[in-house]
C-alpha positions as CSV (number, residue, x, y, z in Angstrom):
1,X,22.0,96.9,-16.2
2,X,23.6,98.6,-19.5
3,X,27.1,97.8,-20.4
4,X,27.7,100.8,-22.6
5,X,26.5,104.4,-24.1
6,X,24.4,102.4,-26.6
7,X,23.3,99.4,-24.5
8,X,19.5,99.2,-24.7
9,X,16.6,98.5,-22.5
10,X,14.1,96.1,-23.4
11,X,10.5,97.6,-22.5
12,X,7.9,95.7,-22.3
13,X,6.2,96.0,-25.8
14,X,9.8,94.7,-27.1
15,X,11.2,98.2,-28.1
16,X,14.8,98.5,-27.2
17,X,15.8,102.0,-25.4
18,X,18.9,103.3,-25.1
19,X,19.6,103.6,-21.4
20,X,21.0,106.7,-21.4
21,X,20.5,109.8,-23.2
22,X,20.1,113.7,-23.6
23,X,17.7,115.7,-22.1
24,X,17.4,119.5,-23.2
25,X,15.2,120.8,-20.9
26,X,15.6,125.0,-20.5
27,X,17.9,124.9,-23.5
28,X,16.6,127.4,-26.0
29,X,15.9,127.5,-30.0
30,X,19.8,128.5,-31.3
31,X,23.2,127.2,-32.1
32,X,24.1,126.0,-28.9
33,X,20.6,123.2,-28.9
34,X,21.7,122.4,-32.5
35,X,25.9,121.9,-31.3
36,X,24.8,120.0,-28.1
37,X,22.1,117.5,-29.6
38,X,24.8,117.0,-32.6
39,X,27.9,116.5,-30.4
40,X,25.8,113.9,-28.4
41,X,25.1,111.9,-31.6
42,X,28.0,112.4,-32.2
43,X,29.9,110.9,-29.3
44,X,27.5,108.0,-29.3
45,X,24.4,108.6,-27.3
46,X,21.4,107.3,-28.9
47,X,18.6,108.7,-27.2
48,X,17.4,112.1,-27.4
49,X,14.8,113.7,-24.8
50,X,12.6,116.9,-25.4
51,X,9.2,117.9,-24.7
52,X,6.6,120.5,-26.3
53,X,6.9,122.7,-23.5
54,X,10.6,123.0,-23.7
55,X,9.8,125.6,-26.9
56,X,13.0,123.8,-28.2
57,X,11.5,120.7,-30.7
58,X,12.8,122.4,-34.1
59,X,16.5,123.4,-33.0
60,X,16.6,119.5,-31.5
61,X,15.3,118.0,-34.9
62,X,18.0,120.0,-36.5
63,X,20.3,118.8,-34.4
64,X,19.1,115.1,-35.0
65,X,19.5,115.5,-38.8
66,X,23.1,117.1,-38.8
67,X,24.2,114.5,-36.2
68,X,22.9,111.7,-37.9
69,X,24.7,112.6,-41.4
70,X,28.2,113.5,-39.2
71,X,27.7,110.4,-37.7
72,X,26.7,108.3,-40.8
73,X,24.3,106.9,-39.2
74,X,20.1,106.2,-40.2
75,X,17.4,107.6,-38.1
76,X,16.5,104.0,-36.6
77,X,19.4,104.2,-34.9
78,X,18.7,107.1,-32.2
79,X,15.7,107.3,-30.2
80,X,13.6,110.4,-29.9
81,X,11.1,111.1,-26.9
82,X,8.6,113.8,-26.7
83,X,6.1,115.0,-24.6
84,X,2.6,116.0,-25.0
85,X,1.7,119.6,-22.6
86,X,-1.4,120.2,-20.4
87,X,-3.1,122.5,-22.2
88,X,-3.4,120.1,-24.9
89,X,-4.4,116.9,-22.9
90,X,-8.1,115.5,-24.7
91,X,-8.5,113.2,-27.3
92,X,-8.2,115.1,-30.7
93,X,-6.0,117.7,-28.8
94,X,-3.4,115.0,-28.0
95,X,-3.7,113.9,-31.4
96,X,-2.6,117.3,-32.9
97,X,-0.1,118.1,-30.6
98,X,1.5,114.8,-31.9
99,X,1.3,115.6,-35.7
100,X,2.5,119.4,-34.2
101,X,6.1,117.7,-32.4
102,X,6.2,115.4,-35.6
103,X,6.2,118.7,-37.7
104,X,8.9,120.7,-35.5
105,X,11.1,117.8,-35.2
106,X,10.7,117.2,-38.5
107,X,10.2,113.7,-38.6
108,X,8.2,111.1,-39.4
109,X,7.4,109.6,-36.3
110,X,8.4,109.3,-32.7
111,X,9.7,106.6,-30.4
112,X,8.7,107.6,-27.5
113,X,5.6,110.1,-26.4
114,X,4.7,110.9,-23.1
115,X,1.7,112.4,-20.9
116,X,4.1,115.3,-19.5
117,X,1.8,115.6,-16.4
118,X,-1.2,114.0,-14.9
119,X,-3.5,116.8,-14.6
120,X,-6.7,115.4,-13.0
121,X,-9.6,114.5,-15.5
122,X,-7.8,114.8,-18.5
123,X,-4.9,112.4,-18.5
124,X,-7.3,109.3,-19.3
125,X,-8.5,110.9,-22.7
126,X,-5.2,111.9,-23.7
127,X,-3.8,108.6,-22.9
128,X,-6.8,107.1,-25.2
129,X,-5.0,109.1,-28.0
130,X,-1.8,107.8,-27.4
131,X,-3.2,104.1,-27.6
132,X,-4.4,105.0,-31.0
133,X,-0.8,106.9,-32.2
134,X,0.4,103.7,-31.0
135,X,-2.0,100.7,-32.6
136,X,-1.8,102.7,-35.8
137,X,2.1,102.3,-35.5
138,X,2.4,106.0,-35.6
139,X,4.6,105.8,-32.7
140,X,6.7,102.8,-31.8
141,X,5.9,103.1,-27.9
142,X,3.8,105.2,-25.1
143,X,4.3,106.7,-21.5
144,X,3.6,108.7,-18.8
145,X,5.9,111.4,-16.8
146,X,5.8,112.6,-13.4
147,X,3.3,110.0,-12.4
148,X,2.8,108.9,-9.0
149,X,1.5,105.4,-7.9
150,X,-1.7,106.7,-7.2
151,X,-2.0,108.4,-10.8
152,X,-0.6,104.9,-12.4
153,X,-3.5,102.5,-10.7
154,X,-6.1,105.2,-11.6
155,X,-4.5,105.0,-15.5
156,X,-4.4,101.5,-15.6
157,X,-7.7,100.7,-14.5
158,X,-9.0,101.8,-18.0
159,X,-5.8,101.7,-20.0
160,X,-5.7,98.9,-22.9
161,X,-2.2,99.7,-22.8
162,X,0.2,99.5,-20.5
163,X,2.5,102.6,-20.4
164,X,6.2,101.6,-21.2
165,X,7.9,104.2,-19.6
166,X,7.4,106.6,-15.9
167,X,9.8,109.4,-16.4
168,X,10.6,111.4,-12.7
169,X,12.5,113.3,-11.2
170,X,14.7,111.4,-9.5
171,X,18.2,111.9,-7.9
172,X,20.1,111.0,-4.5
173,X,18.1,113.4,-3.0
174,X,14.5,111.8,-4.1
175,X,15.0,107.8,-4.4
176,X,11.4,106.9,-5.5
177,X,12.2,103.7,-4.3
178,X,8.3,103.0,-4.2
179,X,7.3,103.9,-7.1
180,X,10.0,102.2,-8.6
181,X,9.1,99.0,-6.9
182,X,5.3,99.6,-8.3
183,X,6.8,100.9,-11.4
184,X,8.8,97.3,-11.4
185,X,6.0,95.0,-10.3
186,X,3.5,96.7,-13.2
187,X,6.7,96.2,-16.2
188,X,7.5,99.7,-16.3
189,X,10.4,101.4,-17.2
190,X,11.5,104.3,-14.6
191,X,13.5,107.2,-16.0
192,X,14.9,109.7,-14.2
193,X,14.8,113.5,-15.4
194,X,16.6,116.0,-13.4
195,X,19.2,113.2,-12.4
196,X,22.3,115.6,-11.5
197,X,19.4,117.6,-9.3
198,X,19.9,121.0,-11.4
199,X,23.5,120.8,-9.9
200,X,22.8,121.3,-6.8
201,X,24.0,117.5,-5.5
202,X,27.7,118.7,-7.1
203,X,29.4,119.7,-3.6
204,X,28.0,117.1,-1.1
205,X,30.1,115.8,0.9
206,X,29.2,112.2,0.7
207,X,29.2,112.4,-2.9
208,X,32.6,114.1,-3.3
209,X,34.1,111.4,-1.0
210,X,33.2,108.6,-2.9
211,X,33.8,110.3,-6.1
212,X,37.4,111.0,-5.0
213,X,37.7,107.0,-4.1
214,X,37.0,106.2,-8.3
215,X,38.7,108.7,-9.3
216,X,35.6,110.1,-11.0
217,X,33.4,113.5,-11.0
218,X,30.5,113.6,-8.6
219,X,27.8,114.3,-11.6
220,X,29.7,110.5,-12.9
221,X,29.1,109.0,-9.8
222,X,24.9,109.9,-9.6
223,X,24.9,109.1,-13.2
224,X,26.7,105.5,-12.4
225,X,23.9,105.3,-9.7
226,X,20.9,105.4,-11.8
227,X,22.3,102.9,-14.0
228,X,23.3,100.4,-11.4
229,X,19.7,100.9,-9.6
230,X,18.2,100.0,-13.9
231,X,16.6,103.2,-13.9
232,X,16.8,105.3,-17.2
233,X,18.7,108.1,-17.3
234,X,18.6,111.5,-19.6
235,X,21.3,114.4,-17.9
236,X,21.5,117.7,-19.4
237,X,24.1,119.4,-21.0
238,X,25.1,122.0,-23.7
239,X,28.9,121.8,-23.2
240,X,30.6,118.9,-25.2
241,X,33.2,118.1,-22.6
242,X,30.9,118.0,-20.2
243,X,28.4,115.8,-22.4
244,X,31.0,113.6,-23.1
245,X,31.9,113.7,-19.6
246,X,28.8,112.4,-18.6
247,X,28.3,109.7,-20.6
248,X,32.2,108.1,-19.4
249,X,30.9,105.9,-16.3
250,X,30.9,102.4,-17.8
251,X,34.3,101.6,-16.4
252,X,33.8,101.9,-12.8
253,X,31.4,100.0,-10.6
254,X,30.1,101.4,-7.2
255,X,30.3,98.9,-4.2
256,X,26.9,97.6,-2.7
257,X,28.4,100.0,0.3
258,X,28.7,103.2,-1.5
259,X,25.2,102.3,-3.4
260,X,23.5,102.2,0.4
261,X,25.2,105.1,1.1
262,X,23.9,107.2,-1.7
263,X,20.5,105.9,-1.7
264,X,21.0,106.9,2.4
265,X,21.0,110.7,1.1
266,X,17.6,110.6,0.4
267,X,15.2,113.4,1.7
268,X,12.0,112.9,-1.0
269,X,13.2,116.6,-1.5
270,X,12.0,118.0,-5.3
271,X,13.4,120.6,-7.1
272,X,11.0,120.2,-9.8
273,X,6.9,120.8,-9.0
274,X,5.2,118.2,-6.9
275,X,3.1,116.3,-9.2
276,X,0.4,115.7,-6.1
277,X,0.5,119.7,-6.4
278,X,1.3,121.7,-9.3
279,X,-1.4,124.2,-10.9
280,X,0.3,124.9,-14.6
């Protein structure tokens, strides 16, 4: 379990990842990306989470350069995640959407790269190109997102590679307790996207209870949660107070009780697409 904003996670290639980060999902190209991914640096997260889909990779590259010279620190020291879309899942496709994220980032390589969705047939060639990124040191490590367990064994049957990372919706409201037990048993990381459940968790009653007893917000207490259950976690936000906010729930430990109680909200309810289901 991480300690602090910059505590790492140790995957299973050896690559250490930041438990906690940004994500920037629906945040447009503009100031307020550039402010948000610069005030996180800023304020000490290490690890920051965007995807080719998002439309958003050159505002967050920006925002990784100007927070890395207020910071005064080098680019080894924050982690960068991207993802690669469906339309360009295939071999040479995967390939060039990397080399296209490098280029709107603007930099010179990634740590992290992801399959954003399994689409059937095409995930296995695509994942073939992130094997090669990866043994030509192109990128320093590989994964998947919004993989099931079913998606996972049919991976893995081919894969020389092991993916490092499964990154889910998750929240209160959608445990993936089993595939985090799968994820566990096959060395992979889970991370959760979506963690604060796109607000919606922010007046339940359970929550607000608990969050009164430590003197805490809700959004602190689901964040706390993912970090006690070791899963990854990457919450959104464009506001500063609220991003550092989020990121000030390493001085309060949930009880064992209140843990069972908010795994106990669970309803495997998505807010996001169901990855079993989903025509993009």
């Amino acid at each position: 379990m991480i300690k602090n904003l910059q505590d790492t996670v140790t995957l299973h290639n050896g690559v250490k990842m930041p438990g906690f980060g940004l994500g920037v999902f629906k945040v447009e190209e503009g100031p307020e990306l550039v402010n948000a991914v610069k005030a996180a640096i800023k304020h000490g997260y290490r690890s920051i989470d965007t995807a080719a889909i998002y439309g958003n990779e050159e505002g967050v590259g920006q925002g990784i350069r100007e927070g890395l010279q207020e910071a005064g620190i080098s680019r080894e020291e924050v982690f960068v995640t991207s993802k690669v879309w469906n339309a360009d899942l295939g071999y040479e496709s995967t390939i060039a959407a990397y080399e296209t994220s490098l280029k709107k980032l603007g930099l010179e390589y990634l740590d992290l790269y992801l399959i954003h969705w399994p689409v059937e047939g095409k995930y296995k060639e695509a994942w073939r190109a992130l094997e090669t990124l990866y043994k030509e040191g192109r990128v320093k490590a590989i994964g998947v997102s919004n993989f099931q367990i079913h998606h996972l064994e049919n991976l893995l049957k081919d894969a020389e590679i092991k993916p490092v990372i499964n990154q889910v919706e998750c929240h209160p409201r959608l445990t993936q307790k089993e595939l985090q037990a799968f994820c566990e048993k096959q060395g992979i990381q889970l991370e959760a996207w979506s963690p604060l459940m796109q607000g919606e968790l922010l007046n339940n009653e359970v929550l607000t209870a608990i969050a009164a007893k430590y003197k805490k917000s809700v959004a602190q207490v689901i964040l706390r949660w993912d970090v006690q259950n070791g899963i990854i976690t990457i919450p959104k936000s464009t506001k500063e107070h609220r991003i550092v906010e989020n990121a000030a729930i390493f001085d309060f430990e949930l009880t064992a009780e209140d843990m069972k109680l908010i795994d106990g909200l669970n309803e495997n309810h998505r807010v996001g697409p169901d990855p079993d289901n989903f025509d993009f």
